[in-house]
Steps between C-alpha positions, in 0.01 A plus 500: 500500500855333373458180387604166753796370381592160501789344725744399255635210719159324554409533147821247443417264789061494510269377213120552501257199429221467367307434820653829686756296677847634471769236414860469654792298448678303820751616672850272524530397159833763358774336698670233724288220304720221570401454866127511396353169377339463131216459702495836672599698155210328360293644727634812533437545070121539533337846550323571799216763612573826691321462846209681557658754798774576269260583164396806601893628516585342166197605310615861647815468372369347085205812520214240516181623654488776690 
């Protein structure tokens, strides 16, 4: 069998922790920050968790598992 390849753009955008969770970054942070209050950007720094009906797609995508 060939070996599973990993999808180059999820590699870039997904992290691994050490509990099995996959880590993501917030969306609306790039651009068009002036309208957004410090506030909001704040916020919008921290990571956040992939949600559980969406894991089994990116964990597909990084080769984790099955």
């Amino acid at each position: 069998m060939p070996k599973v390849k990993t999808n180059s753009s999820a590699k870039k955008r997904f992290k691994l922790t050490g509990t099995g969770k996959i880590a993501r970054k917030n969306a609306f942070k790039s651009h068009i920050l002036t309208k957004k209050t410090t506030k909001q950007k704040r916020n919008l720094t921290t990571t956040s968790y992939v949600s559980d009906a969406d894991s089994g797609n990116v964990k597909r995508m990084l080769a984790i598992g099955k």
